[in-house]
N, CA and C atoms as an extended XYZ file, in Angstrom:
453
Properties=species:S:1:pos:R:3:atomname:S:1:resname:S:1:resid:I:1 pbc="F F F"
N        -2.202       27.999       28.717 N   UNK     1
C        -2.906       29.007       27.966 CA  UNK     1
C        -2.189       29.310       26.651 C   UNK     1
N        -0.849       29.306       26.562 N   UNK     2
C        -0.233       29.739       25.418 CA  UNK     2
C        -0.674       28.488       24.740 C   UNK     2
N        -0.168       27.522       25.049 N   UNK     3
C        -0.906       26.325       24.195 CA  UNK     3
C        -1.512       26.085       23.440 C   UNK     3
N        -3.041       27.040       24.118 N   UNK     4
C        -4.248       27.002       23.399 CA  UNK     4
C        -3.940       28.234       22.528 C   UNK     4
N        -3.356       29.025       22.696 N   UNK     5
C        -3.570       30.329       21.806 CA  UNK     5
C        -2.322       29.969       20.352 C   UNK     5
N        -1.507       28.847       20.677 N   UNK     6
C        -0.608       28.310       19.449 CA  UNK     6
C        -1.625       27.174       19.056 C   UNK     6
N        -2.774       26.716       19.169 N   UNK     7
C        -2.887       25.693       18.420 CA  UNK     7
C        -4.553       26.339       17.828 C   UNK     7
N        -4.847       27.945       17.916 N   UNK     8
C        -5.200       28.786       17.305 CA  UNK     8
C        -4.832       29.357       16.114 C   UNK     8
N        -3.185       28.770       15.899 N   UNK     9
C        -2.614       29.136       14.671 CA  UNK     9
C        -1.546       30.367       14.893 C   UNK     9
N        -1.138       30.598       16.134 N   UNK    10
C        -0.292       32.139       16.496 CA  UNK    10
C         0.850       31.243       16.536 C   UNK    10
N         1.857       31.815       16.044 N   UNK    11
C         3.459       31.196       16.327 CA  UNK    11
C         3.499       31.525       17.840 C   UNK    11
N         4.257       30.443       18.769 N   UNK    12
C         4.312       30.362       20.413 CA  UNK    12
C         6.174       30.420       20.415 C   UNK    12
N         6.319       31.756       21.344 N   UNK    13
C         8.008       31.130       21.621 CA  UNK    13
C         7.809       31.413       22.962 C   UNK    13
N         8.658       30.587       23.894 N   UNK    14
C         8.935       30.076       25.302 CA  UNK    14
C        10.344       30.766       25.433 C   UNK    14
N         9.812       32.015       26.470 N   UNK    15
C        11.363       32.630       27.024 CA  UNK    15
C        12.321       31.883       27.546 C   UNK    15
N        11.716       30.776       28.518 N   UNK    16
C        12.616       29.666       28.895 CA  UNK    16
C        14.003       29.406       27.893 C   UNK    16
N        13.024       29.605       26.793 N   UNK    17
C        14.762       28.642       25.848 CA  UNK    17
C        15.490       29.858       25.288 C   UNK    17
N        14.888       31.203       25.786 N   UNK    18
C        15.598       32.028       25.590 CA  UNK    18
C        16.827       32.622       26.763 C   UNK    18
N        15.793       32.657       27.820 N   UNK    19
C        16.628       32.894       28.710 CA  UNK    19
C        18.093       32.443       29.604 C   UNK    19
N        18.058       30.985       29.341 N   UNK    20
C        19.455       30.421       29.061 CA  UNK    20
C        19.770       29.619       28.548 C   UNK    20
N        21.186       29.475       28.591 N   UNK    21
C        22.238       28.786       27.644 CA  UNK    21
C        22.088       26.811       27.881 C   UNK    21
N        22.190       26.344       26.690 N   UNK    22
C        22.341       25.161       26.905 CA  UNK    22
C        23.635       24.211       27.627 C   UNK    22
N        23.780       25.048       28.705 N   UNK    23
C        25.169       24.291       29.253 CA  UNK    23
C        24.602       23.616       30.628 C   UNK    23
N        25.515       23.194       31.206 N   UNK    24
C        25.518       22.481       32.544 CA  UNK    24
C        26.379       22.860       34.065 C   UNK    24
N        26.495       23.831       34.416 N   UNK    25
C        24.759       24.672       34.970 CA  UNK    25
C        24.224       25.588       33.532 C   UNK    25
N        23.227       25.506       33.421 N   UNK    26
C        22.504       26.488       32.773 CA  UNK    26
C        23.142       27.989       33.226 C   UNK    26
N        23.506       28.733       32.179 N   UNK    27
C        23.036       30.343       33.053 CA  UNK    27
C        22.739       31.357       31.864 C   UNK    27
N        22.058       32.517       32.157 N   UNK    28
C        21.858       33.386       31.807 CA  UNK    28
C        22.038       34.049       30.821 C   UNK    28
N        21.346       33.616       29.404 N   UNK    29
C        21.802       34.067       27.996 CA  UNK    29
C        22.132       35.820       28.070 C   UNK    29
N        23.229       36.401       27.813 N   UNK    30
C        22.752       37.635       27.396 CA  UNK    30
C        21.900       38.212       27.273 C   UNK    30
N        21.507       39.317       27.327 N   UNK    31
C        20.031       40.567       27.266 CA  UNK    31
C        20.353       40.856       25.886 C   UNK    31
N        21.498       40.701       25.392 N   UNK    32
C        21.750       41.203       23.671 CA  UNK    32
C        21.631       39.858       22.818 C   UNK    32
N        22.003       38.210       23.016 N   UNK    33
C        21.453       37.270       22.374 CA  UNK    33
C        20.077       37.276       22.296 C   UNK    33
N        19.335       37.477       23.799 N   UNK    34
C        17.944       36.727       23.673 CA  UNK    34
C        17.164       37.679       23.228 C   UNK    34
N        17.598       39.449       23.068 N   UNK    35
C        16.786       40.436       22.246 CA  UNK    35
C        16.863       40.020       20.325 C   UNK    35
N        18.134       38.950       20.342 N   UNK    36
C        18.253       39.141       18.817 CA  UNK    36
C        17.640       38.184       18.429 C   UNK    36
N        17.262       36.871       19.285 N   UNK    37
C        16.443       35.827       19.200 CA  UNK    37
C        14.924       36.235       19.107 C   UNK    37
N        14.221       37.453       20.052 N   UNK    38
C        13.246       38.048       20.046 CA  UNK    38
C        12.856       38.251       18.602 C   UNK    38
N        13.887       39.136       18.304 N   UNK    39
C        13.786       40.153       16.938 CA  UNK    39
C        13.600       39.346       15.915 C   UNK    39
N        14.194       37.973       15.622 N   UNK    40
C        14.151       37.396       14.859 CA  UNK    40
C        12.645       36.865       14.679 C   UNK    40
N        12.252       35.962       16.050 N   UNK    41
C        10.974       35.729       15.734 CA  UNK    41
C         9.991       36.749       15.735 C   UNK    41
N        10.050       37.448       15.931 N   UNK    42
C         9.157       38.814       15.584 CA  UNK    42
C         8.725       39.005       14.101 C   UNK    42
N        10.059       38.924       13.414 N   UNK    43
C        10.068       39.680       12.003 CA  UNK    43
C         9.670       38.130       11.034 C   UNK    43
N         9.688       36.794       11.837 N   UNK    44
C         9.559       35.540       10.873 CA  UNK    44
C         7.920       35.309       11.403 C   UNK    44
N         6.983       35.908       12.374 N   UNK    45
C         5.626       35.775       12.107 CA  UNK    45
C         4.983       36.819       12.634 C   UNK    45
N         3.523       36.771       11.724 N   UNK    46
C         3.061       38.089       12.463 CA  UNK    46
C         2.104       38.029       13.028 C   UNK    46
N         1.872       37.061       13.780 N   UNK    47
C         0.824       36.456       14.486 CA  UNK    47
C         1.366       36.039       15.782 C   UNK    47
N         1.523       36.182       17.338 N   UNK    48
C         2.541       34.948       17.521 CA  UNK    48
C         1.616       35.649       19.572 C   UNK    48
N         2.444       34.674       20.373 N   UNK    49
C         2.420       34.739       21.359 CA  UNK    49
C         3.760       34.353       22.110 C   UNK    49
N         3.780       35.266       23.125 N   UNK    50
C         5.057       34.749       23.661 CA  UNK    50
C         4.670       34.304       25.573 C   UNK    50
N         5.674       33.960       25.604 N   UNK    51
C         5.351       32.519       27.110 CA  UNK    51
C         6.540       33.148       27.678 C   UNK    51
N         6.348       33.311       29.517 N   UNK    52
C         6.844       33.791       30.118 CA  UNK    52
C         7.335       34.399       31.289 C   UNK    52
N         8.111       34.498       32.052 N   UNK    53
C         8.002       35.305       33.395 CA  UNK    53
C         9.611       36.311       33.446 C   UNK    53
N        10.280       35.920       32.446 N   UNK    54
C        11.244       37.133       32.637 CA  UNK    54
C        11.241       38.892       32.311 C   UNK    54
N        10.430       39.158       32.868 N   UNK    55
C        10.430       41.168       32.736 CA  UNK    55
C        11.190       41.149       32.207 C   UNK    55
N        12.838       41.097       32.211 N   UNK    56
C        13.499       42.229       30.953 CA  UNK    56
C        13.417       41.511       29.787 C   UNK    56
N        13.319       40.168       29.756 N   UNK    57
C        12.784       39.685       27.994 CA  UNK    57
C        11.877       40.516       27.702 C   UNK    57
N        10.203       40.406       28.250 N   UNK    58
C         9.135       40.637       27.913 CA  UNK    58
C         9.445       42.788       27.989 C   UNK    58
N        10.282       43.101       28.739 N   UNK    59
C        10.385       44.039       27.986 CA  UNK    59
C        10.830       44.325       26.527 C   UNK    59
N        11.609       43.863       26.352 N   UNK    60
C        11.717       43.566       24.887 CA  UNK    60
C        10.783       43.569       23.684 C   UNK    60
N         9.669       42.876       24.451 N   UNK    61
C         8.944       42.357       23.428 CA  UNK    61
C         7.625       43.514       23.556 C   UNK    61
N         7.739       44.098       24.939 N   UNK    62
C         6.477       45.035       24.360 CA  UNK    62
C         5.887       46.199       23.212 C   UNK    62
N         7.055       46.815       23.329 N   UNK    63
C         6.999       47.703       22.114 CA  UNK    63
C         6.122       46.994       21.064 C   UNK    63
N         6.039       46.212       20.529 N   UNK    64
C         5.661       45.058       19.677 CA  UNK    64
C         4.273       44.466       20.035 C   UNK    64
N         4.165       44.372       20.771 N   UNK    65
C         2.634       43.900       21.503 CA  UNK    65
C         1.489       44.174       21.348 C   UNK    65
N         0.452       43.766       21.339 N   UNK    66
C        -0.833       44.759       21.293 CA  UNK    66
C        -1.641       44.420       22.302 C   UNK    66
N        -1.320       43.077       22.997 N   UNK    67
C        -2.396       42.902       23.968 CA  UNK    67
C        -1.053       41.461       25.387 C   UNK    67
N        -1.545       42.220       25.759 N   UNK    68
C        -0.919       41.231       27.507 CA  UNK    68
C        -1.730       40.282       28.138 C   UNK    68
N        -0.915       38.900       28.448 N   UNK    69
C        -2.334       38.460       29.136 CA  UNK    69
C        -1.243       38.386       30.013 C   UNK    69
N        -1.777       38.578       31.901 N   UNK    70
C        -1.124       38.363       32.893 CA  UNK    70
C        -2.132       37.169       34.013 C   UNK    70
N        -1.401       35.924       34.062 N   UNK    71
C        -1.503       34.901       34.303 CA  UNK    71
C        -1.440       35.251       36.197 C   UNK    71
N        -2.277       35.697       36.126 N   UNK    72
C        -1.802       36.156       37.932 CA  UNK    72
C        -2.669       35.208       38.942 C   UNK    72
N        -2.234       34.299       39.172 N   UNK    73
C        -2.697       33.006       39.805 CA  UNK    73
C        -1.984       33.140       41.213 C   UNK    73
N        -2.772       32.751       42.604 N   UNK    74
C        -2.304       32.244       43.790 CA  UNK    74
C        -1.291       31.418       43.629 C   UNK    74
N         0.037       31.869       44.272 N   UNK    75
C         1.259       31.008       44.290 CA  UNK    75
C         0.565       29.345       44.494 C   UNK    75
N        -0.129       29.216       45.218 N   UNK    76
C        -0.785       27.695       45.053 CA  UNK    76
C        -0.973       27.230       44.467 C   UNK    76
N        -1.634       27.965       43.928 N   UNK    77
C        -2.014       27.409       42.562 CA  UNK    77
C        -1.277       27.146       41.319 C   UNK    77
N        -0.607       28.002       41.427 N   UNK    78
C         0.904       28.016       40.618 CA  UNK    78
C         1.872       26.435       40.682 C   UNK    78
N         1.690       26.542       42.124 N   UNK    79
C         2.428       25.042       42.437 CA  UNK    79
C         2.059       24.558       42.250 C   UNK    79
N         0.653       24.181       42.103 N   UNK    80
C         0.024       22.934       41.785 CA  UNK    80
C        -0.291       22.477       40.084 C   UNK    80
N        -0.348       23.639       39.999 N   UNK    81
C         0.323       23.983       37.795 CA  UNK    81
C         1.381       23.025       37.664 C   UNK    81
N         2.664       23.069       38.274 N   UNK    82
C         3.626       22.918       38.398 CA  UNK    82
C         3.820       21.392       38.466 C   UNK    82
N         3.160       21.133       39.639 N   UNK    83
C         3.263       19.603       39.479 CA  UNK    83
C         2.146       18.670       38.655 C   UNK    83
N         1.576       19.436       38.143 N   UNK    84
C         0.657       18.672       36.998 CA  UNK    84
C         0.870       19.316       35.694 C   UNK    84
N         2.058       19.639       35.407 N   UNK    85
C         2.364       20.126       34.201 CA  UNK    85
C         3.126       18.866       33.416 C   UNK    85
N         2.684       18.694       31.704 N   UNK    86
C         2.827       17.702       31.074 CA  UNK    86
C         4.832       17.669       30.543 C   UNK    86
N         5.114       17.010       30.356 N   UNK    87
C         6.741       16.867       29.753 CA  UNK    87
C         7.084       17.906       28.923 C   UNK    87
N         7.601       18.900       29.174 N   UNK    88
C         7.858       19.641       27.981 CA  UNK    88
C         9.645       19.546       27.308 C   UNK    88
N         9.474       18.761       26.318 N   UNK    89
C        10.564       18.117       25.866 CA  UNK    89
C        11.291       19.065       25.386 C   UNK    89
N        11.466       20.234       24.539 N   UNK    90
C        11.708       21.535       24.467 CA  UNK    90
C        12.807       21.831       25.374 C   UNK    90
N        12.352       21.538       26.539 N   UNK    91
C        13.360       22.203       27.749 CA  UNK    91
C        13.842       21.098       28.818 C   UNK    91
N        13.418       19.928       28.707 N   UNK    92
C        14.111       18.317       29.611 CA  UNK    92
C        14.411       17.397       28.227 C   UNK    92
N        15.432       16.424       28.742 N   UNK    93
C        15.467       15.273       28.063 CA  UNK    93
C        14.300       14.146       28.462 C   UNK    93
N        13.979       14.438       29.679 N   UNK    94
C        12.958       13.250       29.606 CA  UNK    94
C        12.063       14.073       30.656 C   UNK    94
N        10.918       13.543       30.956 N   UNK    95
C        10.163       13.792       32.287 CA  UNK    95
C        10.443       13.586       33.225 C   UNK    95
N        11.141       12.262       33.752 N   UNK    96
C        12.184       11.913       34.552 CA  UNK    96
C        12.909       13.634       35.373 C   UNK    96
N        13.728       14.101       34.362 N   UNK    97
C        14.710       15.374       34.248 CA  UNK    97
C        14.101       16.321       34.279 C   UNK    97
N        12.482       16.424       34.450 N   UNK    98
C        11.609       17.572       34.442 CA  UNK    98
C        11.295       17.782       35.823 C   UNK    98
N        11.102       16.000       36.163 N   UNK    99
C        10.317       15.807       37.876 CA  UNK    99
C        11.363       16.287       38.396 C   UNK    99
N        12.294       15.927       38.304 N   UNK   100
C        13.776       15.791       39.001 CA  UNK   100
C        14.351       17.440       39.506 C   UNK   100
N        13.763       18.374       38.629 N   UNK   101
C        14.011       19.370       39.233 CA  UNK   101
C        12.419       20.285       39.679 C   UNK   101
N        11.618       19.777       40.074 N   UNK   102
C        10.340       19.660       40.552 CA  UNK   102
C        10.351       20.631       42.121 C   UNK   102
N        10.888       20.086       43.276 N   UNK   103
C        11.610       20.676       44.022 CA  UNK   103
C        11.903       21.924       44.046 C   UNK   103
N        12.820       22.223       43.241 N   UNK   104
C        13.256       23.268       43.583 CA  UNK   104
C        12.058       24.319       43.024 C   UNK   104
N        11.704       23.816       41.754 N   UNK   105
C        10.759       25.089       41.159 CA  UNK   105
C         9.697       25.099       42.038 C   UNK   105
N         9.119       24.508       43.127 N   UNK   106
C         8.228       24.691       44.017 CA  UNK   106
C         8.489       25.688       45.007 C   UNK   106
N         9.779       25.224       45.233 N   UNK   107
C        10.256       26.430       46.260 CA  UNK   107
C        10.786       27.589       45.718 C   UNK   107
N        11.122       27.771       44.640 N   UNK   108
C        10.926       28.980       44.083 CA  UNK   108
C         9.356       29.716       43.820 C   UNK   108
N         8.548       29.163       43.247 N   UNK   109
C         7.396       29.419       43.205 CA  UNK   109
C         6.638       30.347       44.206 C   UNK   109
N         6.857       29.818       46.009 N   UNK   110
C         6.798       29.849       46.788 CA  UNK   110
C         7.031       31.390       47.249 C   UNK   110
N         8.719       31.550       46.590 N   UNK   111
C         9.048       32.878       47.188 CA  UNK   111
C         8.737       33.921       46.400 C   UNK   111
N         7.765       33.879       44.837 N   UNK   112
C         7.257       34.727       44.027 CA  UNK   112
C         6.958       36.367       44.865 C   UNK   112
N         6.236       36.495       45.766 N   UNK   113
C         5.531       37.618       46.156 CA  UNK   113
C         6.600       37.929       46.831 C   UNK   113
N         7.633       37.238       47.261 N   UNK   114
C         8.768       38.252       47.864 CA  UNK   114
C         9.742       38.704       47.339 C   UNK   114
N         9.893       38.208       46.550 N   UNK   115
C        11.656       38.354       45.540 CA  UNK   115
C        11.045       40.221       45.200 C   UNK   115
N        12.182       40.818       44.536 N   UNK   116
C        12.090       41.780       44.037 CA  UNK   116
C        13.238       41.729       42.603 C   UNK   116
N        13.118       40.501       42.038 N   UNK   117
C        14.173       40.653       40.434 CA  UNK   117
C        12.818       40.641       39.520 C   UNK   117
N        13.114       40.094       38.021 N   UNK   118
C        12.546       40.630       37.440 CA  UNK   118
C        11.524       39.163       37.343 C   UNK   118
N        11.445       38.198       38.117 N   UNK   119
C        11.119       37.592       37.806 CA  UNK   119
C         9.762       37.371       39.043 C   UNK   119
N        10.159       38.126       39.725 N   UNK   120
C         9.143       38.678       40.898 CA  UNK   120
C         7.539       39.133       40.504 C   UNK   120
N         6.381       39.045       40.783 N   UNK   121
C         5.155       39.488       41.170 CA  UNK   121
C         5.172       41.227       41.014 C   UNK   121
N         5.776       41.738       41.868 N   UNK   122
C         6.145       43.120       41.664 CA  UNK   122
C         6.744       43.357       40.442 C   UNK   122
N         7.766       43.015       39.921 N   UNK   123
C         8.481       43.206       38.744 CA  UNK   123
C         6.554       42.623       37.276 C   UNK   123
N         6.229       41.411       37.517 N   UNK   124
C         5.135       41.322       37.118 CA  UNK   124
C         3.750       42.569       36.564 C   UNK   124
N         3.587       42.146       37.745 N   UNK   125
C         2.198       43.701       37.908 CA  UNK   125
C         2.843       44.667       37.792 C   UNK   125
N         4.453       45.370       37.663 N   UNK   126
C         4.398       46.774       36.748 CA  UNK   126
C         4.199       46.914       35.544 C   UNK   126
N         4.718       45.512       35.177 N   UNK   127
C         5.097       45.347       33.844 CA  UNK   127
C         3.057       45.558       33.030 C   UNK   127
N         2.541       44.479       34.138 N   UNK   128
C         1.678       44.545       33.489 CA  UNK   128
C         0.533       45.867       33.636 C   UNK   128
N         0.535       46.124       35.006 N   UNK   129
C        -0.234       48.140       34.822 CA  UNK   129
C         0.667       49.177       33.954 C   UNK   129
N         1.732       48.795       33.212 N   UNK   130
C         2.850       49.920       32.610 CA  UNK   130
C         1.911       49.486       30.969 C   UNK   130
N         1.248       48.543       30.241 N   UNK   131
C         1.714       48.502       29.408 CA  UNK   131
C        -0.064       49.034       29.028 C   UNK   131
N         0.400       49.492       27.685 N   UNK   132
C        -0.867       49.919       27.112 CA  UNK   132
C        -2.055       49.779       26.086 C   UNK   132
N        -1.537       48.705       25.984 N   UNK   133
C        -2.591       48.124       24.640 CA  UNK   133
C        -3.848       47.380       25.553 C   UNK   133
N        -4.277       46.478       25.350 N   UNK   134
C        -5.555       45.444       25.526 CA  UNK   134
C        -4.472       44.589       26.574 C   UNK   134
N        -5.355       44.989       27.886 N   UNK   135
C        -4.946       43.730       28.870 CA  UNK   135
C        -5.979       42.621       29.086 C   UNK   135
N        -5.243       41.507       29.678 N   UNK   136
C        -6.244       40.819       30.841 CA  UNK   136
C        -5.506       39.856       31.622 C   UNK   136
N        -6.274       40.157       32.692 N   UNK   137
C        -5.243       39.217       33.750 CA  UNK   137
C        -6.451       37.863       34.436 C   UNK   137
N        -5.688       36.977       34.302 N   UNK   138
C        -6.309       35.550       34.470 CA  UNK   138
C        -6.133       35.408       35.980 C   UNK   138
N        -7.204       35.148       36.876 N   UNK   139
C        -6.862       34.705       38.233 CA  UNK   139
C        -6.912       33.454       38.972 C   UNK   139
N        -7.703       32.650       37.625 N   UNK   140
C        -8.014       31.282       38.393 CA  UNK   140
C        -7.480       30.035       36.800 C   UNK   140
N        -7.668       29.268       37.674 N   UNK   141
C        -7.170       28.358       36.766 CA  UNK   141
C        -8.614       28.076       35.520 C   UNK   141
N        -9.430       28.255       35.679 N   UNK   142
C       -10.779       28.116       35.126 CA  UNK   142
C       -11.172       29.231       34.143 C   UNK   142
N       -10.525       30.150       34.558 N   UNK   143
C       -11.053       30.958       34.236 CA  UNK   143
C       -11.050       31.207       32.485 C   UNK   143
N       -12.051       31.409       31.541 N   UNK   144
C       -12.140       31.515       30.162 CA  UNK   144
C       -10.896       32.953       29.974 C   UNK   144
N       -10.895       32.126       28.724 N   UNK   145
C        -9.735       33.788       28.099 CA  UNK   145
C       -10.724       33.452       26.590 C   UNK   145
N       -11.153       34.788       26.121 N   UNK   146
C       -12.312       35.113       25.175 CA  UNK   146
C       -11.027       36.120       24.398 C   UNK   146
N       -10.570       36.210       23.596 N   UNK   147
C        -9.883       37.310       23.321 CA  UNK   147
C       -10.756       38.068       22.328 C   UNK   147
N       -11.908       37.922       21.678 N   UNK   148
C       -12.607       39.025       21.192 CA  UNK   148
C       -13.620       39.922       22.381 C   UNK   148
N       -13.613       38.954       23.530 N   UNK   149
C       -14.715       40.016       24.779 CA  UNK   149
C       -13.258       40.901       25.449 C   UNK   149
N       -12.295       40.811       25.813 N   UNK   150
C       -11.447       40.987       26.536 CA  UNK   150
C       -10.998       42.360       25.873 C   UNK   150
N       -10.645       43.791       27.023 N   UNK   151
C       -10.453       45.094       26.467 CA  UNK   151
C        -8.761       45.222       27.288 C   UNK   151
C-alpha cells in the first residue's frame, strides 16, 4: 500500500531502516537517532507517507500526521504477505538474505495478537483509536484505499 501511495508522488520512508542499526546482529537504533531521522524527513517533504509497525517511531510521527491508515489484516494473511513479498533491496543484500530470514518473521507474525511491546496489535489499535485526524483501517488484502472517500 505505501508503494502505491509513493508512486502517487508522496515521499515513502520505511521505519525498518530506521529502527535499526546497520550492524551484525542488527539492534535497536536509539528513540533519539530515529526521532532525528524522522524530523529530518519531515522538514525535507511535505507530502510523504510513512511505513510501519513500530508504535514509539510512529509516535513520533503523529503529531505531524493528518490521516492514519491501519493495515489491520488476519495474522494469515499477514503471513502470507510475507511470503509473497517482492525483494526489498533497501533492507537485504539479495532475496536469497530476505528468504533466509523468512522463518523467523513468520513466527513472529504469528505471535502479533499476543505480544504486548510496541510492536504488538494492542500497542497497534491504541495507537490507532488514540489518534485524531482522518482514519482508515484496511482489513483485507483487496480491499480499495480511496483516500478522497475515506473520513
Amino acid at each position: 500500500m505505501a508503494a502505491g501511495l509513493r508512486d502517487q508522488g508522496l515521499a515513502h520512508l520505511d521505519l525498518d531502516v530506521l529502527a535499526w542499526t546497520r550492524t551484525n546482529p542488527p539492534e535497536r537504533m536509539s528513540i533519539n537517532q530515529s526521532y532525528e531521522k524522522i524530523q529530518n524527513f519531515i522538514k525535507e517533504n511535505d507530502e510523504w507517507v510513512v511505513e510501519g509497525c513500530y508504535t514509539d517511531l510512529l509516535e513520533l510521527v503523529k503529531p505531524f500526521a493528518n490521516e492514519a491508515i491501519f493495515l489491520n489484516l488476519p495474522v494469515h494473511l499477514c503471513q502470507k504477505n510475507a511470503r509473497n513479498r517482492a525483494w526489498e533491496p533497501h533492507k537485504y543484500e539479495s532475496k536469497k538474505a530476505q528468504d533466509d530470514n523468512l522463518t523467523m518473521l513468520i513466527d513472529w507474525i504469528a505471535e502479533y495478537m499476543l505480544r504486548n511491546d510496541s510492536l504488538s496489535y494492542s500497542a497497534h489499535n491504541a495507537l490507532y483509536e488514540g489518534f485524531q485526524g482522518k482514519k482508515t483501517a484496511i482489513l483485507c488484502n483487496r480491499q480499495p484505499y480511496h483516500p478522497e472517500n475515506n473520513n
